[in-house]
N, C-alpha and C positions, 0 to 999 in steps of 0.2 A: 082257713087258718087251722094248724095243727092243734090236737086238744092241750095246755097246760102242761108243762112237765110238772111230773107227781117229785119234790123235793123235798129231801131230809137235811135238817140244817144240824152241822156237827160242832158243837161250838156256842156257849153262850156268854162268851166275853164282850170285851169294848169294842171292837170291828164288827160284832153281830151287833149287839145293840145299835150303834151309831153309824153303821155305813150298809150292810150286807142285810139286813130285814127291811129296812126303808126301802132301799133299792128294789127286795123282791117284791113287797109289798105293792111297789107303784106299777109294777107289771103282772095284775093278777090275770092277764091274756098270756101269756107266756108261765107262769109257776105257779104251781099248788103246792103250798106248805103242808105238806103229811105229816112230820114229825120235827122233833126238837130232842137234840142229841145233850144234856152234859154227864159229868160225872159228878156232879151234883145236883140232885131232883130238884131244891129248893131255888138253884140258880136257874135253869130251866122253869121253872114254873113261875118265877119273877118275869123274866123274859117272856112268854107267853100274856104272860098279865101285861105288863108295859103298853103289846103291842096287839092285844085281845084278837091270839092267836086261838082258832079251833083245832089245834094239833095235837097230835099224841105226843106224849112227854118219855122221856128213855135214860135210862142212865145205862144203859148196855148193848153194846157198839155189835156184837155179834149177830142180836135178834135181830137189829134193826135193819142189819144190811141183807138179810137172807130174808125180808120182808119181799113177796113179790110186786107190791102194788107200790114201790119205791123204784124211781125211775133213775134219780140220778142224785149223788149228794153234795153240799158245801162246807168242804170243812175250813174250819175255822181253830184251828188248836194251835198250840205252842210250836216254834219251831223244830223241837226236839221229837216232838210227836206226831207231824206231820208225815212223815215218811212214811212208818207201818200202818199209817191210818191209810192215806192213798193207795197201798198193796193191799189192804184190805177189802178195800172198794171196789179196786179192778179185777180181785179175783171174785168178790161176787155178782161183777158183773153188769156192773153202775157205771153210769156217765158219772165224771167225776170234775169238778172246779175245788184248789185247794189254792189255801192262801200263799202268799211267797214268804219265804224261799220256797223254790222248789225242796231243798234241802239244807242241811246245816253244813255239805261239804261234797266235793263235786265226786267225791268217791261213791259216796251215799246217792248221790243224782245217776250216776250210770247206770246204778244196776237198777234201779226204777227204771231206766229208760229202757233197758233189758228185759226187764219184765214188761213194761207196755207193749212192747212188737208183739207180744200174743193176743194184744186183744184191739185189734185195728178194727171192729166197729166200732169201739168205745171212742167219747170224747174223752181227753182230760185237757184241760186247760188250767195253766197256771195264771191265780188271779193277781198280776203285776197290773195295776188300775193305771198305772203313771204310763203306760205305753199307751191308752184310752184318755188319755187329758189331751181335752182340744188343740189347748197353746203348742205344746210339746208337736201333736201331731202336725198343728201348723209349721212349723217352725222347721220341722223335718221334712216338707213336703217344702220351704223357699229356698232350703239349701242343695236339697236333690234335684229342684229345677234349676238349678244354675242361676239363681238370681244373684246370690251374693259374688258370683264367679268363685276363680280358685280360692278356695278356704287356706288360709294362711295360719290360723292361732285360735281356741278358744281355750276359755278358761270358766271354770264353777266354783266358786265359796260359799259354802253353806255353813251357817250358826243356829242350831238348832236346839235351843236349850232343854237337857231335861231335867227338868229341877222337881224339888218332892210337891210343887202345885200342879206337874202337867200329868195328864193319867195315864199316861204309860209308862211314868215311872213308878207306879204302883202294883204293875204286873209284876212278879216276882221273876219270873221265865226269863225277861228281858235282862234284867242286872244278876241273875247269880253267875253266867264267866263262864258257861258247862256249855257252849259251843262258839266256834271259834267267830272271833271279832265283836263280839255282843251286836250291840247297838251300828257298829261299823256295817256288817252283816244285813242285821234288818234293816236299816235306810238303805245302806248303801247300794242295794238291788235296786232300788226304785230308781237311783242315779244313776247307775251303768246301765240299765235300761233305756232312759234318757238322752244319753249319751250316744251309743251304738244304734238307736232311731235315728239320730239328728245326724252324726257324721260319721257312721259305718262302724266295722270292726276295728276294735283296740286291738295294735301286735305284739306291744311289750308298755313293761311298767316299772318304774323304781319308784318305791315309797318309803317311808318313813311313819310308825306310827308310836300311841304313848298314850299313857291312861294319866290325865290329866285330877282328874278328880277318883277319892278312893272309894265314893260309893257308883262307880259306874264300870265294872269291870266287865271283861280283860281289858279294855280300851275303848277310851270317846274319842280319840283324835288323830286324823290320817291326813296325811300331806303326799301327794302322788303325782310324779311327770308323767307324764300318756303319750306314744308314738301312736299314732294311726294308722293304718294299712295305707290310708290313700296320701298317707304323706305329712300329712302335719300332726303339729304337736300344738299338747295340750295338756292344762293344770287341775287337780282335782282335789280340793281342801276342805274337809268337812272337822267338825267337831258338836261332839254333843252337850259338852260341859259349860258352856256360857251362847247368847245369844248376843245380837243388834240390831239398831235397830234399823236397818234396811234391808231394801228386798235380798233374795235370795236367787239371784239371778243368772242363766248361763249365758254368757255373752260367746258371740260366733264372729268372728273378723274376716270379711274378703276382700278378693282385689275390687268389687265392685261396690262394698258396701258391708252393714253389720247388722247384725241383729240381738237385742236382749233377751230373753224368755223366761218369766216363771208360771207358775200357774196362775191360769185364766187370763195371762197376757202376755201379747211380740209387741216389743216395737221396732222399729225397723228404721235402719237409715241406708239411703241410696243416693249415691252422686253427694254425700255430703249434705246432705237434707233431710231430715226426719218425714215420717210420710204416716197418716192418723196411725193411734197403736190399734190394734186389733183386742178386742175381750171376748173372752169366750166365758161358758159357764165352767165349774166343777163337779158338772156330776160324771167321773171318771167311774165309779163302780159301777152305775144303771150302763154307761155305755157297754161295758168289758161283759157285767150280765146279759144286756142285751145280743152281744156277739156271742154269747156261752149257750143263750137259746136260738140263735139262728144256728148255731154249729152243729146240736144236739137235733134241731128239728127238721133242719133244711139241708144238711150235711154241707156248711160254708166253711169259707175258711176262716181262722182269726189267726191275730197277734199273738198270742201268749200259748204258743206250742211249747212242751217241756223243753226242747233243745234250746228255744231262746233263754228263757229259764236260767237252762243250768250255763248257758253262756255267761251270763250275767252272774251267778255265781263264781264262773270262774277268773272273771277278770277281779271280784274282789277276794277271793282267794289269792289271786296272782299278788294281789300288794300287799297281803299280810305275808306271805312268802316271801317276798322282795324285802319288808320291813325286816324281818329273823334275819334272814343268810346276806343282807345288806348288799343283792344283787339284781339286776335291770333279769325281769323275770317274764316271759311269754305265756299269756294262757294260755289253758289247752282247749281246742277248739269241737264245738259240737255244732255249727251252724258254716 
């Protein structure tokens, strides 16, 4: 077994406390916490304490990365920030996992992707955890074997309330409007993600969207038709401003049968008959870090290469685009 990667954690928000230190944590055969990046000493040093971390603490991004005994880092910052933090890394030379987006706009995602061709032993992987949830992967794996037969129609409605009790409405980054689609943006990657696992490339999109409530700017609410490459269509309807109370679930229609999906569960009907649902667990981030140290260690492959990435930013580009000039709009494709 290769020794531990030496990791610098970049980031001491709500994703590092509650998803991304657990996760490294549970894998101290795979990661060694070196350090603990914020821009604030005190938030770092809470974090640290939380999780009775032996790291070095930093509120300065320069020294940390010209560290030689830092092997590779996880950043964890705002999505405005994410960019020159990952051109950062890669030019000093670090395996690199950064949160999603890969970017706040696919113009900003090329030239990243422009600057990685120079550093092809490096990993970087973008951490999209929802292409790592079991269900999802199940789900993507009955409809590419031909069980449901020809895929005729799916459709996804999400209610996803963020109200001033859920904590990421208390991130300030997420509601101030300073990059495009707010909230549309941040979820919405994890959906077209989702989406393009389970039934390939999106060709084109007409959407509609609208800032429903005034404290969730630019916009909580997108309504989108979806053509598919391989031929069918399909609905895409999210909003952030109110919830329900039922699942949140993508339904998949064939000629032979259907299937529902959300996290940590498929059920499946064939021939007209429901057949046991399948549960899986949610630990989407230990898988996707686990695949971040096979990549770095064993030079494997994974999911969440940039180009997926900024795919996936582009088809939700493509429907704020669509939404403005009120036209059926094609993304631009990097896969």
């Amino acid at each position: 077994m290769p020794h531990p990667i030496r990791l610098a954690v970049v980031g001491a928000g709500i994703f590092a406390r509650d998803a991304h230190l657990p996760a490294l944590l549970a894998q101290p055969d795979r990661f060694e916490i070196v350090a603990l990046y914020s821009r604030t000493r005190a938030n770092a040093e809470a974090l640290a304490e939380k999780f009775a971390l032996r790291a070095d603490i930093s509120t300065d991004l320069d020294a940390l990365l010209a560290r030689p005994d830092i092997d590779a880092v996880d950043l964890l910052l705002p999505i405005e920030a994410l960019a020159p933090a990952v051109e950062q890394a890669l030019r000093a030379g670090k395996h690199v996992i950064s949160e999603k987006p890969i970017a706040p706009d696919v113009a900003t995602g090329e030239r990243l992707l422009g600057l990685y061709a120079n550093y092809p032993q490096q990993v970087w992987m973008v951490a999209e955890n929802w292409r790592y949830e079991q269900a999802f992967a199940a789900a993507a794996e009955i409809v590419q074997r031909g069980d449901l037969g020809t895929i005729y129609a799916a459709d996804w409605a999400l209610y996803i309330p963020v109200l001033p009790g859920n904590k990421y409405y208390h991130t300030d980054w997420r509601r101030s409007g300073t990059f495009p689609g707010g909230f549309l943006l941040d979820g919405g990657v994890h959906h077209v993600a989702v989406l393009r696992q389970t039934l390939g490339e999106i060709a084109s999109v007409s959407a509609q969207v609208k800032q429903m409530r005034p404290d969730l700017p630019p916009a909580d609410t997108l309504s989108a038709a979806l053509e598919f490459e391989r031929g069918l269509l399909g609905a895409y309807t999210v909003t952030y401003g109110a919830g329900a109370s039922w699942a949140n679930a993508l339904h998949v229609v064939g000629e032979r049968g259907a299937l529902r999906v959300d996290r940590g569960l498929v059920e499946l009907f064939l021939g007209g008959e429901p057949l046991p649902a399948l549960t899986f667990d949610n630990s989407s981030v230990n898988h996707e870090l686990t695949a971040f140290a096979d990549a770095v260690q064993r030079g494997q492959a994974h999911r969440n290469t940039p180009e997926q990435a900024l795919q996936d930013v582009a088809v939700v580009e493509a429907m704020l685009e669509s939404a403005e000039s009120g036209r059926r709009v094609q993304p631009k494709r990097f896969v």
